[in-house]
C-alpha positions in Angstrom: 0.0 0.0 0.0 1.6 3.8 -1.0 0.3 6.7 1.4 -0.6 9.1 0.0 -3.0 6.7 -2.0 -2.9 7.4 -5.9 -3.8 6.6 -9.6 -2.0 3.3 -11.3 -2.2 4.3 -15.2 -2.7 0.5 -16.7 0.1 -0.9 -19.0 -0.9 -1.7 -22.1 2.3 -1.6 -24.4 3.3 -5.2 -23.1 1.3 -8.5 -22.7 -0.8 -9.5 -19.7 1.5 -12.2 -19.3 4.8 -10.0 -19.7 3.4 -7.2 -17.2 3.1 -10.0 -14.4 6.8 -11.1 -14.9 7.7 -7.2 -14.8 5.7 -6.7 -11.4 7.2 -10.4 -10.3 10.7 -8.8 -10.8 10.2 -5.4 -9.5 8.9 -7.1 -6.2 11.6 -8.8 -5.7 14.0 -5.7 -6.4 12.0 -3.7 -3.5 11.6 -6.4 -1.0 15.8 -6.7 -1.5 16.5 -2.9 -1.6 13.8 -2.9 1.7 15.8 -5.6 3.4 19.3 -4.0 2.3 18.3 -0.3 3.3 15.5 -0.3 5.3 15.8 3.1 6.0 16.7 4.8 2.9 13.7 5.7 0.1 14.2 4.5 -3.4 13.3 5.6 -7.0 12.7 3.1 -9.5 15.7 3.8 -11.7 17.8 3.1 -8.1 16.7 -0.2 -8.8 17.0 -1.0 -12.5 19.3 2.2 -13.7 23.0 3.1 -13.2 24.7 -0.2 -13.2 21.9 -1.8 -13.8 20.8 -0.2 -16.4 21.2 -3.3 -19.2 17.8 -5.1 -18.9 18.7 -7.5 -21.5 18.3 -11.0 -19.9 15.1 -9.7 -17.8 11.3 -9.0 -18.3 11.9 -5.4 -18.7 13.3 -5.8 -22.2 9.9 -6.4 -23.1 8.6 -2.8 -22.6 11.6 -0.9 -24.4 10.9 -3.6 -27.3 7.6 -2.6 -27.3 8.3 0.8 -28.1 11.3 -0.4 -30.5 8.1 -2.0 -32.4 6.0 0.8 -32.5 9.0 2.2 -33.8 10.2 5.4 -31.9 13.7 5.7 -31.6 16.3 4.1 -29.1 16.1 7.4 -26.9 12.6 7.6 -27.2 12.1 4.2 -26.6 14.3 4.4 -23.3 11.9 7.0 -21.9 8.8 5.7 -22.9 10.0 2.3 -21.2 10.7 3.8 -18.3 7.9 5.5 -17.4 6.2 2.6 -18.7 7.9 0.9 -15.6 7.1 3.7 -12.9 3.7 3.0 -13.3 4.2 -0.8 -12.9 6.2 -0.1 -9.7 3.1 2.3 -8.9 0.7 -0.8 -9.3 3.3 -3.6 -7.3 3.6 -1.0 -4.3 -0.3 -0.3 -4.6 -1.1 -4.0 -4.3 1.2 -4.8 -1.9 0.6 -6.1 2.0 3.8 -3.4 3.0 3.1 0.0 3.3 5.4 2.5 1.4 5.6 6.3 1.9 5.9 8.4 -1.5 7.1 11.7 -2.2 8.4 13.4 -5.3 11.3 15.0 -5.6 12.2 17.0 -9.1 9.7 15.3 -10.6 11.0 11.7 -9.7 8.9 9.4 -7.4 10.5 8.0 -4.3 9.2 5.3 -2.1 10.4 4.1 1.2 9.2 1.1 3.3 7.7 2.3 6.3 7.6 -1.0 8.0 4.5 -0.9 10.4 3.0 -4.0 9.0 0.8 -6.1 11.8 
């Protein structure tokens, strides 16, 4: 659960079946950045950007070649995959049974695990 509670924009540039692996793999990048820094809030692209930044071999390929397909340009795509994946993060936070704290910073969404679960 995020407080304060917000929209999810729905997905609809990848499968059904592609989203679910994305949200799969995005949980289990929180719950480990939750466990490793309990303390410190995260943005999505702490978790899949920098040095991670290569999502060959993952489900997050499938949303930049989504946007490959509908044939914008590598840049383009990047973006458009990205933000593609905030929202997923959005929806995976949303629906799940730990609460997480957002704020925005510059235009960048930051959550942090608040850890008050019964």
């Amino acid at each position: 659960m995020i407080t304060p509670a917000s929209n999810v924009q729905a997905i609809t540039t990848v499968s059904q079946t592609q989203s679910l692996a994305i949200e799969n793999f995005m949980q289990g990048a929180i719950y480990t950045w939750s466990k490793n820094f309990p303390k410190k809030a995260f943005a999505v692209r702490d978790l899949v950007g920098g040095e991670n930044y290569d999502w060959h071999g993952t489900p997050l390929i499938a949303l930049y070649d989504a946007h490959k397909q509908l044939g914008e340009s590598d840049v383009d795509a990047v973006s458009h995959a990205a933000q593609d994946l905030g929202w997923i993060v959005k929806k995976v936070l949303t629906n799940d049974k730990r609460n997480y704290v957002n704020t925005k910073q510059d235009k960048v969404n930051y959550y942090k695990w608040v850890g008050n679960e019964p």
